[in-house]
C-alpha angles and dihedrals in degrees: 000000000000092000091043087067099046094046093057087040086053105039087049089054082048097058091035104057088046089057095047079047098050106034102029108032108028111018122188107261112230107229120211106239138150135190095272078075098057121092122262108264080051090059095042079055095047085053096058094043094058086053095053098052090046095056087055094035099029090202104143096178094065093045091052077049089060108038083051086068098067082067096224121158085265130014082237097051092081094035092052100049101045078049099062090027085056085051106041076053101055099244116172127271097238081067093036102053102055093051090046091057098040096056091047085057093051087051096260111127121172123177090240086060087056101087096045088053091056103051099246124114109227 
């Protein structure tokens, strides 16, 4: 019974003592960072991901927001080329279709989007 209370004590001081460490002494630094910063098969995630949430929300001005972040020439440079390399690469049309959809809005149209604007599956 004696070691079983040690050991809680101990085990308490233990946790204790990490948390004054980690939280008091030595916190963790925030780092400013954006998306422009991630490697590229996380922005081609981040890209999907805008398109996605623009295909349930529909507000274009905060996906041209957001593609802005990845700091490109233009926010549909990105968008554009993810898009025909996805297609060149088969993806499916359940991924296809949102970014297609989300570059002809923003005024982009190539002849690859086409048949996922039009609801056919090459």
């Amino acid at each position: 019974m004696r070691r079983l209370v040690w050991f809680v004590v101990g085990l308490a001081l233990g946790i204790g003592l990490a948390l004054l460490i980690g939280w008091g002494f030595f916190p963790v630094q925030r780092a400013d960072s954006s998306p422009a910063m991630l490697r590229r098969d996380y922005q081609e995630e981040y890209i999907r991901l805008i398109a996605a949430a623009y295909q349930v929300d529909g507000d274009l001005a905060l996906a041209r927001q957001r593609l802005a972040a990845l700091q490109a020439d233009s926010p549909t440079t990105p968008l554009v080329e993810v898009t025909e390399r996805w297609i060149a690469q088969g993806k499916s049309t359940a991924i296809l279709t949102p970014l297609a959809r989300l570059a002809r809005d923003l005024g982009v149209n190539t002849p690859a989007m086409q048949p996922y604007l039009q609801g056919g599956v090459p």
